[in-house]
C-alpha positions in Angstrom: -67.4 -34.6 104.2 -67.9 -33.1 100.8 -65.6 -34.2 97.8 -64.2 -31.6 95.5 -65.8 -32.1 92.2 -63.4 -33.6 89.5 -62.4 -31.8 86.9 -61.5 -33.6 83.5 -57.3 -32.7 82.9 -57.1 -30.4 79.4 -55.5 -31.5 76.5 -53.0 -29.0 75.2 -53.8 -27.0 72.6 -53.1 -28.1 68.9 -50.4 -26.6 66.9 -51.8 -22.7 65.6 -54.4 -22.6 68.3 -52.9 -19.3 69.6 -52.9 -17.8 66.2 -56.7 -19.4 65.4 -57.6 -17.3 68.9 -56.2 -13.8 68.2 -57.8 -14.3 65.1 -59.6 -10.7 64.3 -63.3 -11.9 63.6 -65.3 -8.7 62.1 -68.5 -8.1 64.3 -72.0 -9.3 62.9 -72.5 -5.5 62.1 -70.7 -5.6 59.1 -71.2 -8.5 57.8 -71.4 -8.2 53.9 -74.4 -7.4 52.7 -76.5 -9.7 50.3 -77.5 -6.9 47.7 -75.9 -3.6 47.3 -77.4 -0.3 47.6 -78.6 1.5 44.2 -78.9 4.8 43.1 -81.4 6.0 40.7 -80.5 6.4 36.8 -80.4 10.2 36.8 -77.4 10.0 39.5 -75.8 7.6 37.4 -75.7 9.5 34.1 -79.1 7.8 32.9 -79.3 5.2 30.5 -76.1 5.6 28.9 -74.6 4.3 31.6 -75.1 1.4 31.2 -74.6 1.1 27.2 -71.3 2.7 27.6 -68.1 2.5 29.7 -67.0 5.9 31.3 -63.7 6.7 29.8 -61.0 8.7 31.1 -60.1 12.2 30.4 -56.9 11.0 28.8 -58.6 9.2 26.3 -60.3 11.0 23.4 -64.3 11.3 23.3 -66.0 8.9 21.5 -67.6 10.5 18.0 -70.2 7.7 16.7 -70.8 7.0 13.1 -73.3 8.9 11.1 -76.5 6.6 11.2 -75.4 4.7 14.1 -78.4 3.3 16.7 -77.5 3.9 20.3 -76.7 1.7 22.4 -76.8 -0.9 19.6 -72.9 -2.4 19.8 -69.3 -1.2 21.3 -69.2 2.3 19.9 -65.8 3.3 17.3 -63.6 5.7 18.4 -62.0 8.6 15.8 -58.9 9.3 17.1 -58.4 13.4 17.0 -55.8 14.4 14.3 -52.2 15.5 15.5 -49.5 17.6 14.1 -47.0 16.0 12.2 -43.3 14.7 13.9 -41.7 16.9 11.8 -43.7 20.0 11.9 -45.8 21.9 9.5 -46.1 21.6 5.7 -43.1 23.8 4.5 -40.8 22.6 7.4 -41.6 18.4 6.5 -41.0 19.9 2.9 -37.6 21.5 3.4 -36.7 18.6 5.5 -37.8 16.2 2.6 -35.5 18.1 0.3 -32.5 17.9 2.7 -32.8 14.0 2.8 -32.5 14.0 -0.5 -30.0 16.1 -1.6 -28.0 14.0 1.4 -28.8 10.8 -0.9 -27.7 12.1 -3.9 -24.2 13.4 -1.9 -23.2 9.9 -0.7 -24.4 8.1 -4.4 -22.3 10.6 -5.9 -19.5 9.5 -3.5 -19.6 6.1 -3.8 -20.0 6.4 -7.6 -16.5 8.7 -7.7 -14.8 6.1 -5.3 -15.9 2.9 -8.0 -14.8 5.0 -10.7 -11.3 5.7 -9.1 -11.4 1.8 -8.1 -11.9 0.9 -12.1 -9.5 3.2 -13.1 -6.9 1.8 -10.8 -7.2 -1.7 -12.1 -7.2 -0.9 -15.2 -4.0 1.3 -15.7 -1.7 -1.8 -15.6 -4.2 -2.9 -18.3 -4.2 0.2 -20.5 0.0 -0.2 -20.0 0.1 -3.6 -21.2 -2.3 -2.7 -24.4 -0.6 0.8 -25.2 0.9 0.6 -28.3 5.1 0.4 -29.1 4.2 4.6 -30.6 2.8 5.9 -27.3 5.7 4.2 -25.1 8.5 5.3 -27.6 8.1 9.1 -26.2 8.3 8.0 -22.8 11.5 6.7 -23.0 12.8 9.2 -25.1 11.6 11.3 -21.7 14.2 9.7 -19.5 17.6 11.7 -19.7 20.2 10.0 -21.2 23.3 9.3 -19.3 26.2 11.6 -19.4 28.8 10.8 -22.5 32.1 10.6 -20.6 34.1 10.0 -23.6 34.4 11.4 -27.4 32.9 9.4 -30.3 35.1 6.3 -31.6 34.9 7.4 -35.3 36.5 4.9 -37.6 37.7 1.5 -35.5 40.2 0.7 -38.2 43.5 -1.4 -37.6 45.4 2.1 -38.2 43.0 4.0 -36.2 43.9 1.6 -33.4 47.3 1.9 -33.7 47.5 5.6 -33.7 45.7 5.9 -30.3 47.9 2.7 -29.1 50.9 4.9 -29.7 49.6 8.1 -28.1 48.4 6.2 -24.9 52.6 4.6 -24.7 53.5 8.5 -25.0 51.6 9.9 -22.3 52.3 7.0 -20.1 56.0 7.2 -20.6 55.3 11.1 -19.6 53.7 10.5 -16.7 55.9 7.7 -15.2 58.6 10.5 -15.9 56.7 12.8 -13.7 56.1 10.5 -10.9 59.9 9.6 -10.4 60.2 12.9 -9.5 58.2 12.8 -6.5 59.1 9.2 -5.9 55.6 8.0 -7.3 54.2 5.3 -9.4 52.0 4.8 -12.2 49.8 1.8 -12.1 46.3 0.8 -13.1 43.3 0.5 -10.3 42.7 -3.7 -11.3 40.3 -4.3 -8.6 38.5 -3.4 -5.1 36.9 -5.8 -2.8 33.6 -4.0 -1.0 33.2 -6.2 1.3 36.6 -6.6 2.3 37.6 -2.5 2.1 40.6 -3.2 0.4 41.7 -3.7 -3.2 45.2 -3.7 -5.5 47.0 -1.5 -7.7 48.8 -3.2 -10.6 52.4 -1.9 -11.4 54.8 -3.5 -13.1 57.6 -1.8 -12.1 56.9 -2.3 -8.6 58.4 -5.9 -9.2 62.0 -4.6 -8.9 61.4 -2.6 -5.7 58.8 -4.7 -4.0 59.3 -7.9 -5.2 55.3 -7.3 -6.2 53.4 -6.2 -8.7 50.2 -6.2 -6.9 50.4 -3.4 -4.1 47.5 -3.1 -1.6 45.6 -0.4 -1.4 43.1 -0.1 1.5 39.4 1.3 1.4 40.3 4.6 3.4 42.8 5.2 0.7 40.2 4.7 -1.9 37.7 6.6 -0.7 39.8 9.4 0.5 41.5 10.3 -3.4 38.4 8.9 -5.0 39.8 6.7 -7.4 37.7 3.6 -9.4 38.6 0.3 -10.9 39.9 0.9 -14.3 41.5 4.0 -13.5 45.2 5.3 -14.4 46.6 6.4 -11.0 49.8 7.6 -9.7 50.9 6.5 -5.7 53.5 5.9 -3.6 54.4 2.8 -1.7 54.7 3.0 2.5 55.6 0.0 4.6 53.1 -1.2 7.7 54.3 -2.5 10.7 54.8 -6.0 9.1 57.3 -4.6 6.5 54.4 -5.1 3.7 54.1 -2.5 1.0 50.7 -0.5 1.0 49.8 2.3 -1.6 49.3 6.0 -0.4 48.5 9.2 -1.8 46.7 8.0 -4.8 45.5 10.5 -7.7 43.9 10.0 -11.2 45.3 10.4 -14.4 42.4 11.6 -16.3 43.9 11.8 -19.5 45.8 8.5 -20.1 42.6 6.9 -18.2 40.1 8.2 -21.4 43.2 7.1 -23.9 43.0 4.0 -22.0 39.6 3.3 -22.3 39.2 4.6 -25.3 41.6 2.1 -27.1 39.3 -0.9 -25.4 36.5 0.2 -26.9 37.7 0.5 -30.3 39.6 -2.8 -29.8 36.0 -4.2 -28.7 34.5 -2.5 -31.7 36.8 -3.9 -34.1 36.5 -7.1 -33.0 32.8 -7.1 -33.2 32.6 -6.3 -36.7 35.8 -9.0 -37.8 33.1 -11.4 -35.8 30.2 -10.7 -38.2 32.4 -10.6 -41.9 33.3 -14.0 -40.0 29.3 -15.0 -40.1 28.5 -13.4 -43.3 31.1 -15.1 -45.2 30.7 -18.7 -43.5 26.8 -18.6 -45.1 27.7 -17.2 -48.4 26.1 -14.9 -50.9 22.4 -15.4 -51.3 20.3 -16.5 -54.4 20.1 -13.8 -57.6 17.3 -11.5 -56.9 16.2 -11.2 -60.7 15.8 -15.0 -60.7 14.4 -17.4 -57.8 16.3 -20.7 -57.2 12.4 -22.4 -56.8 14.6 -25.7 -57.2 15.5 -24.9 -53.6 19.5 -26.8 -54.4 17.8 -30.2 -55.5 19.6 -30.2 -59.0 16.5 -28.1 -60.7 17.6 -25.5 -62.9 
């Protein structure tokens, strides 16, 4: 009895062996040939072709040099000339004139704005410098306030006591004026801003209030429009804790310029009695025909 042949078992394929099997293997037909086909010189442009490179349409034509060989070296290329970026002749010439005058516009500029920079810092400069004859006419410029009251004239002791006895007369007047309408004269001694309040004096408030002080509020004040150091008439009203207040204030205007007119020339006087004071306290000075060069040390 015949025995099937034995076959040898297969080992299993190695790892890629499906991909080294589908493998696309090109046919021995077209296996690469060992020396290319070649075409004569006059197809390919002659000689030239093979000192040269063929060049591209983009690129410009090479122009050789005069008295250059052929063939001998890498020829030099003359680029073609081109039209300008900004145009012809007279349109790079007007736009060479514009830039210009444009630079000479902002140089001018920044010139003005240095000058006016200088001119700044140095006006506090110039008004340090300036002269006492150039800032007297400035200040003569200024108005000068209003002159409320007359000129003093002569502050003598007898001028003071005439306007002394005219102010007693026109007080005494007005206080007579004021009992007729149940009023009071008094003088406007102070006014507290921040408080909005401020007092009348009056002596003869004393009797009646047992004050001489009355309070005035700041509605009151603002509402006649009377000031400190003011002759004023008012009456005297009661709050609702019985305390006197002043209402229905109005200025005297006259006995308040006699008034303030007599302070002034009291003010005056005394001024000038201070400086006879001084003058007299140094004594008279040296004779002017003849120096004292001994200066008091017993030289004659």
């Amino acid at each position: 009895m015949a025995q099937a042949p034995k076959t040898r078992p297969r080992l299993p394929p190695a790892l890629g062996h499906e991909f080294a099997m589908a493998a696309h293997r090109p046919p021995a037909a077209f296996a690469r040939p060992t020396a290319w086909p070649t075409r004569p010189a006059a197809q390919r442009g002659g000689a030239a072709f093979g000192a040269a490179p063929m060049l591209s349409a983009t690129r410009p034509t090479p122009i050789p040099l005069r008295g250059a060989v052929p063939g001998g070296g890498t020829p030099i290329l003359i680029p073609t000339p081109t039209l300008s970026p900004m145009g012809s002749a007279p349109e790079a010439a007007q736009f060479a004139q514009l830039m210009q005058m444009q630079a000479a516009a902002m140089m001018q500029m920044q010139m003005g704005a240095m000058a006016q920079m200088q001119m700044a810092g140095m006006m506090p400069m110039m008004q340090m410098g300036m002269p006492m004859g150039s800032v007297m006419p400035m200040m003569q410029m200024q108005p000068a306030p209003a002159v409320e009251e007359e000129d003093l004239g002569p502050c003598t002791p007898d001028d003071i006591t005439e306007v002394e006895l005219e102010l007693k007369d026109e007080e005494k007047a007005a206080k007579i004026d004021a009992k007729k309408s149940g009023s009071f004269v008094g003088f406007m001694a102070r006014y507290i801003e921040d408080e909005g309040f401020g007092f009348i004096s009056c002596p003869e408030c004393k009797e009646a209030w047992d004050k001489t002080d009355i309070f005035v509020s700041g509605r009151t004040v603002v509402t006649s429009g009377i000031d400190v150091g003011e002759m004023v008439t008012f009456q005297v009203q009661t709050d609702g804790k019985d305390r006197p207040r002043a209402m229905n204030c109005k200025t005297l205007t006259k006995l308040t310029k006699l008034r303030k007119r007599l302070t002034r020339m009291r003010e005056v006087a005394k001024a000038a009695n201070s400086l006879k004071r001084g003058s007299a306290a140094f004594g008279p000075g040296p004779d002017p025909k003849r120096a004292n060069l001994g200066m008091g040390f017993g030289y004659p």
